[in-house]
C-alpha positions as CSV (number, residue, x, y, z in Angstrom):
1,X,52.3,4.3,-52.8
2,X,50.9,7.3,-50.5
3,X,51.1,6.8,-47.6
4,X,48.3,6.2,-45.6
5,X,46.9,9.0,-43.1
6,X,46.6,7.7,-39.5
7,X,43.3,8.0,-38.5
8,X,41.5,9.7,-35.4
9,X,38.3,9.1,-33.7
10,X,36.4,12.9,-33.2
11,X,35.4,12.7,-29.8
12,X,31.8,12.3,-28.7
13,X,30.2,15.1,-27.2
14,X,29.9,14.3,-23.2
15,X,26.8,14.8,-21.7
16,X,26.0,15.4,-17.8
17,X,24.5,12.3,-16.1
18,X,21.6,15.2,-15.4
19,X,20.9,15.7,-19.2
20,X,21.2,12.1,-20.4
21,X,17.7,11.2,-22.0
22,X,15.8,7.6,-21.7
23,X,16.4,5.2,-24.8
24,X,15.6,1.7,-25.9
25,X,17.8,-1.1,-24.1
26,X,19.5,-1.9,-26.7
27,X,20.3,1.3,-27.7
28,X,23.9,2.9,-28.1
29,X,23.7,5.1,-25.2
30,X,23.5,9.0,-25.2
31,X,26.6,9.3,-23.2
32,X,28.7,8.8,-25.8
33,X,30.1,5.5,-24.1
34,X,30.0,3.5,-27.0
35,X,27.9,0.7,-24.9
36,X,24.4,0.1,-24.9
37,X,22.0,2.0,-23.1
38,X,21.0,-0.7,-20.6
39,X,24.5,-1.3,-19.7
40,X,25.8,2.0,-19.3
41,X,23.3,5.0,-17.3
42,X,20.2,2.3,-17.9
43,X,21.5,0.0,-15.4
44,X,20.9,2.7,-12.2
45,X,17.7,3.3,-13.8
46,X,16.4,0.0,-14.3
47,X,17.6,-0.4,-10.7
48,X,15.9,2.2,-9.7
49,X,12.9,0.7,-10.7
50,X,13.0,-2.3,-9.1
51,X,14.9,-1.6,-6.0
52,X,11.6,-2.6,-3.3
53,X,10.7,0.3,-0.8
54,X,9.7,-1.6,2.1
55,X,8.0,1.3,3.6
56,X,6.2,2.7,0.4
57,X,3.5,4.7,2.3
58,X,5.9,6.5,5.3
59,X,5.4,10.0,5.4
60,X,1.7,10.2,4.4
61,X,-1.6,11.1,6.4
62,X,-2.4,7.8,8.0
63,X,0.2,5.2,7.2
64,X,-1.4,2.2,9.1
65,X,-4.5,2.1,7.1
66,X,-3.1,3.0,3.7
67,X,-1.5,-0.5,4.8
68,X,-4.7,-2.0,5.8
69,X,-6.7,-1.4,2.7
70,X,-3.6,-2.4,0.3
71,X,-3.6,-6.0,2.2
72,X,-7.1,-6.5,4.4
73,X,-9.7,-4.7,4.0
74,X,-11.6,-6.1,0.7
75,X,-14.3,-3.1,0.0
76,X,-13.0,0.7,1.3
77,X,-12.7,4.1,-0.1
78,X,-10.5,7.7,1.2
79,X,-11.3,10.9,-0.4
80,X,-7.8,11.8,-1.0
81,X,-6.1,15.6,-1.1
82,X,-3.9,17.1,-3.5
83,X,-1.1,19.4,-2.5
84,X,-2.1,22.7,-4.7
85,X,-5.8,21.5,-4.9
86,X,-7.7,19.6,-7.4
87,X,-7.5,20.5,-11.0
88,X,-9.8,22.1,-12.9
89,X,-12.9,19.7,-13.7
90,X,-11.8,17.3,-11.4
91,X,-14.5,17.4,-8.5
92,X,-12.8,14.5,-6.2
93,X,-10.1,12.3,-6.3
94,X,-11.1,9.1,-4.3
95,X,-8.9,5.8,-3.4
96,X,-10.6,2.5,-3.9
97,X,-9.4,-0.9,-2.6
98,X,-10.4,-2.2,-6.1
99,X,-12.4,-1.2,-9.3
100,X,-14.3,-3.1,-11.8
101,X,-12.1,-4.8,-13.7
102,X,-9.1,-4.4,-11.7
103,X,-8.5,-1.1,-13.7
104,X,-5.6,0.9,-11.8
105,X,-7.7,4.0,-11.8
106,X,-10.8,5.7,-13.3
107,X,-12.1,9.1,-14.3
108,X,-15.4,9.1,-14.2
109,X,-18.2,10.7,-16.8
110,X,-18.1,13.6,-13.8
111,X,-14.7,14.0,-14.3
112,X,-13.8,12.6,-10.7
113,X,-10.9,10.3,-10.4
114,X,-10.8,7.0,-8.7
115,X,-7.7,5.3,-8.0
116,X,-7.1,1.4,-7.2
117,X,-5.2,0.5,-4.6
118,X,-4.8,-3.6,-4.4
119,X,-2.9,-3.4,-8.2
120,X,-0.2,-5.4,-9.2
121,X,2.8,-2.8,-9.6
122,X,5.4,-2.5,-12.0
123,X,8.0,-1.3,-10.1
124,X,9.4,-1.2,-6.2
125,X,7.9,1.7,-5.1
126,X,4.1,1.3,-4.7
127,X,4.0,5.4,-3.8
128,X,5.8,5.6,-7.5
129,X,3.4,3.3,-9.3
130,X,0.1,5.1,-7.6
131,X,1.7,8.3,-8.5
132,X,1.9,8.1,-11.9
133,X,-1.4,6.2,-12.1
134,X,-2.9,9.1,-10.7
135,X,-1.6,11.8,-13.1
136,X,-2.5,9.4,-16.5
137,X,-6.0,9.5,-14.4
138,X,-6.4,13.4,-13.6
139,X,-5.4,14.1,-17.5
140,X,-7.4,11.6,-18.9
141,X,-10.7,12.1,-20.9
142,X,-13.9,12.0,-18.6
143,X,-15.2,8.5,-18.7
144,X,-11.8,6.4,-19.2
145,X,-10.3,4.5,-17.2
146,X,-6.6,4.1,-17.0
147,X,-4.3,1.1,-17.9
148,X,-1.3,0.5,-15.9
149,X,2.3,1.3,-16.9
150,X,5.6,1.2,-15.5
151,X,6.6,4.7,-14.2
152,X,9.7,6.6,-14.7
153,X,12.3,6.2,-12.4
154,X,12.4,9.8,-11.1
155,X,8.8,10.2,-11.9
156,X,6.7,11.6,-8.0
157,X,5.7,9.7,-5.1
158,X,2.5,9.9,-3.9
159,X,4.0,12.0,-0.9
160,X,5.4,14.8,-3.7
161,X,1.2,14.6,-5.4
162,X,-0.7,14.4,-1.9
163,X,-1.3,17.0,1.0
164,X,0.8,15.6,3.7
165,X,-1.4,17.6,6.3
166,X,-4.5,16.7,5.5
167,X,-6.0,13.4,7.1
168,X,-6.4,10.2,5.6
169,X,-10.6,8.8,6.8
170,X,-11.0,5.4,5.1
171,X,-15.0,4.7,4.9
172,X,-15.4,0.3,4.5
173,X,-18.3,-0.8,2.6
174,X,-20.4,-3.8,2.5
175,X,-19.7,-4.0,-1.1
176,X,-18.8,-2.7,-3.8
177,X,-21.5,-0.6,-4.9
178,X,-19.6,2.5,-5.0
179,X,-18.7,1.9,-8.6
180,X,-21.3,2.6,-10.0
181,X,-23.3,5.5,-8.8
182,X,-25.7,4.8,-11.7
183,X,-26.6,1.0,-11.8
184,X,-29.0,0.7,-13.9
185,X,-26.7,2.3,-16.6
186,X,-24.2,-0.1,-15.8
187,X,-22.5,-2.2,-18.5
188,X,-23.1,-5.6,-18.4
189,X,-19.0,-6.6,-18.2
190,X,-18.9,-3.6,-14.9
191,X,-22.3,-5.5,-13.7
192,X,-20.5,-9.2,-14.3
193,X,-17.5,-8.3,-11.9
194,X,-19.6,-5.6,-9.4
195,X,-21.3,-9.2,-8.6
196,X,-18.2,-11.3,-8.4
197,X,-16.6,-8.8,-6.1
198,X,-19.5,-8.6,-3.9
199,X,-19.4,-12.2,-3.6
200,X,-16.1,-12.5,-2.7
201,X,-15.5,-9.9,-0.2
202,X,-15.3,-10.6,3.6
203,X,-17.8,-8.5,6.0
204,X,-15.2,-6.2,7.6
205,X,-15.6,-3.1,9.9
206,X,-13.1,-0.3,11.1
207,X,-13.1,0.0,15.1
208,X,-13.9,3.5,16.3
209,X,-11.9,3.5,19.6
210,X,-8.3,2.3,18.3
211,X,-6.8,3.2,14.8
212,X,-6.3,1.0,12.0
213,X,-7.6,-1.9,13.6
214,X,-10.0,-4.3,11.4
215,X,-12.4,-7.2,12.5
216,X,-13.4,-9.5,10.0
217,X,-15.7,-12.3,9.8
218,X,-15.1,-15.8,8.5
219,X,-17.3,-18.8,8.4
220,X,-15.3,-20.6,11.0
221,X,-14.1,-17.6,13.7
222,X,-13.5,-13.8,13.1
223,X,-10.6,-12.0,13.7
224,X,-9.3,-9.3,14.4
225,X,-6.2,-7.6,12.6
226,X,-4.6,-4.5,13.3
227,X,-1.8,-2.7,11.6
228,X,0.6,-1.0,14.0
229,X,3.3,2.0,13.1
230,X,5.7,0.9,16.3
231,X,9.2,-0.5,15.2
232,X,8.7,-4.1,14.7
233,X,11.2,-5.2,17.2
234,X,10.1,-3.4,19.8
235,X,6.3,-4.4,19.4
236,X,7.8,-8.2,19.5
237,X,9.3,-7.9,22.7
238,X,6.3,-5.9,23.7
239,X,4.0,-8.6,22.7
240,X,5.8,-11.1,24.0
241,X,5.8,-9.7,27.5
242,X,2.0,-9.2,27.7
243,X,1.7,-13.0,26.2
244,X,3.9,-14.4,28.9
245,X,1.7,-12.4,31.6
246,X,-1.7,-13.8,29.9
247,X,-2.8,-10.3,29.1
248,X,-3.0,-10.3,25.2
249,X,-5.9,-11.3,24.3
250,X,-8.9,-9.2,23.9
251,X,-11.4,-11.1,26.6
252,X,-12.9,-14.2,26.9
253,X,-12.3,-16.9,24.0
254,X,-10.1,-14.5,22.3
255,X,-6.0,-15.3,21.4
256,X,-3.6,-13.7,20.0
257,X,-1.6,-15.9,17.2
258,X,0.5,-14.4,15.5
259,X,1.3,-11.7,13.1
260,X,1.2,-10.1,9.0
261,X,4.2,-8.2,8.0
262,X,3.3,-5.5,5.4
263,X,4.9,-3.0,3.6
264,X,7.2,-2.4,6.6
265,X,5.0,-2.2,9.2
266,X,3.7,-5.1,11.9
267,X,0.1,-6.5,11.9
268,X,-0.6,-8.2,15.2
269,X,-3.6,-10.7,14.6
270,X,-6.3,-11.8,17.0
271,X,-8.5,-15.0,16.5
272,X,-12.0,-14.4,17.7
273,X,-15.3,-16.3,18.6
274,X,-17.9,-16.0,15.6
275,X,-20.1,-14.7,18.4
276,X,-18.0,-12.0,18.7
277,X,-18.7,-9.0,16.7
278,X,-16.9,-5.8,16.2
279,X,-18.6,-3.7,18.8
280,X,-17.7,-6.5,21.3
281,X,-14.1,-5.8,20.9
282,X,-13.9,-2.4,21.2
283,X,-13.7,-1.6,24.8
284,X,-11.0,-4.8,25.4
285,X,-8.8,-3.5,22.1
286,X,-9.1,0.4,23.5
287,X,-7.5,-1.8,27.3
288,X,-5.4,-3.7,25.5
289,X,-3.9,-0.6,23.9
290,X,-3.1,0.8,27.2
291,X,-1.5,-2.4,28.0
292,X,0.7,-2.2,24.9
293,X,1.9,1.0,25.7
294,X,3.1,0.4,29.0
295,X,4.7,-2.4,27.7
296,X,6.4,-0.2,24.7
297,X,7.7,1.7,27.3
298,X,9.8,-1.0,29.3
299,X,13.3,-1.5,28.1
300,X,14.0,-4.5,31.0
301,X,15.8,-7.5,29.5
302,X,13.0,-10.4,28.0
303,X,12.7,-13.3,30.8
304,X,13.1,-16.6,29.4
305,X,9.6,-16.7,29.4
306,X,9.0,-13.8,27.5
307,X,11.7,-14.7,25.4
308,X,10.1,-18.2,24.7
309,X,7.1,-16.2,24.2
310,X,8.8,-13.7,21.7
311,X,9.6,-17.1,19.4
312,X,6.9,-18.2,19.4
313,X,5.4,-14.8,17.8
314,X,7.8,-14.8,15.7
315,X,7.3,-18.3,14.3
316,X,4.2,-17.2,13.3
317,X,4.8,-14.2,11.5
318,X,4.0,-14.2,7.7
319,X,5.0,-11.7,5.3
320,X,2.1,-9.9,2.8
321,X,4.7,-7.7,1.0
């Protein structure tokens, strides 16, 4: 009998983690490992993907409110700048709390873009998602709008898209009407949820003399909420020393009771009379942030009644994101 020849295994050609390209799961992957994608180079990808930012908006023109109309502020738009400019037959690019139909963004018969800002996300990095919602939308035939996906792990951040020196000027509407700049024209499914949004939303006004601070009405009491950029320990033990000295609030009838955590940042939260409107608390917020700011700048140990005050802050603190 011949003998048999031993056989060898030619040897995969090896390809730089840089070069590998993205496959199905299940997939042998294009390594050359032998395994399958998804447990070879797709597991740092998929982590990638859903490792959470907690800070998804740092780094871009006006921080606080991006935070404020992700999580309060029901009806609000930002005209929004590109680094490079807009494209060619792209007039404006616009950021919207919502849109009809919760669609994640928009370009309209004008070819400006809209894009949605209280979406569900795919992935960890709201800056990711929003950035690669907004490219489908600036390529995207005139009069589309733009269905959600989940974005590449390497895809850009908003803060590689927008320019980071330009300013970020959130406008808060009554309602929704600035979906449709030609009503009458309106479908009757955009008309359906313009109405249902309208009904829905919570009267809600930016204060001039502070930033990123929100009042809101509700049948029972108003409020006032306002998303602050200090690190959140510090504003704790900040808050807890002007609530042991009976200087929090924001005058008469007015308490403060606790705090949102969002998306990194801290959102100190006032209850108000319903006779109280949002012009009323301007001057005692524009005090109060002097207040806060001498208080920022102690460093003195907590006294047990600051500390006891600092608890009870913190026991009512409840996470939005």
């Amino acid at each position: 009998m011949a003998k048999k020849r031993p056989q060898t295994k030619a040897k995969r050609p090896q390809i730089a983690d840089g070069e590998i390209p993205v496959v199905g799961a299940r997939e042998p992957c294009p390594c050359g490992s032998g395994r399958r994608y998804k447990a070879c180079h797709g597991r740092a990808a998929a982590q990638a993907v859903t490792e959470l930012v907690q800070r998804p908006f740092e780094g871009l023109p006006g921080e606080c409110d991006w935070v404020a109309l992700r999580e309060l502020v029901p009806a609000a738009t930002a005209e929004l700048t590109l680094k490079g400019g807009l494209p060619e037959g792209v007039p404006s690019v616009t950021l919207a709390t919502v849109l009809p139909m919760a669609w994640p963004a928009l370009r309209r018969d004008d070819g400006s873009v809209l894009l949605g800002l209280q979406n569900d996300t795919a992935s960890g990095d709201i800056s990711r998602d929003l950035a690669d919602t907004l490219q489908q939308a600036l390529a995207a035939q005139p009069g589309t709008p733009v269905q959600g996906r989940r974005a590449p792990a390497d895809g850009p951040r908003l803060q590689d898209l927008l320019d980071l020196e330009g300013t970020f000027e959130p406008v808060v509407h009554s309602g929704f009407e600035f979906w449709v700049p030609d009503a009458e024209n309106a479908t009757a499914e955009v008309t359906a949820s313009l109405e249902r949004a309208n009904a829905a939303a919570i009267p809600t006004v930016k204060l001039t003399g502070v930033d990123s601070a929100y009042w809101c009405e509700t049948p029972e009491k108003n409020h006032l909420r306002w998303v602050m950029p200090h690190p959140e320990e510090q504003l704790l033990d900040a808050l807890a020393r002007l609530h042991a000295a009976g200087t929090s609030g924001l005058g008469e009838g007015t308490r403060l009771v606790g705090s949102f955590r969002a998306h990194g940042l801290t959102v100190p939260v006032w209850d108000l009379p319903s006779g109280v409107g949002a012009e009323d608390v301007e001057k005692p917020a524009a005090e109060f942030a002097e207040r806060l700011a001498a208080a920022l700048a102690t460093d003195a140990p907590l006294t047990p009644d600051e500390r006891r005050a600092r608890g009870g802050l913190t026991n009512r603190q409840v996470t939005l994101s």
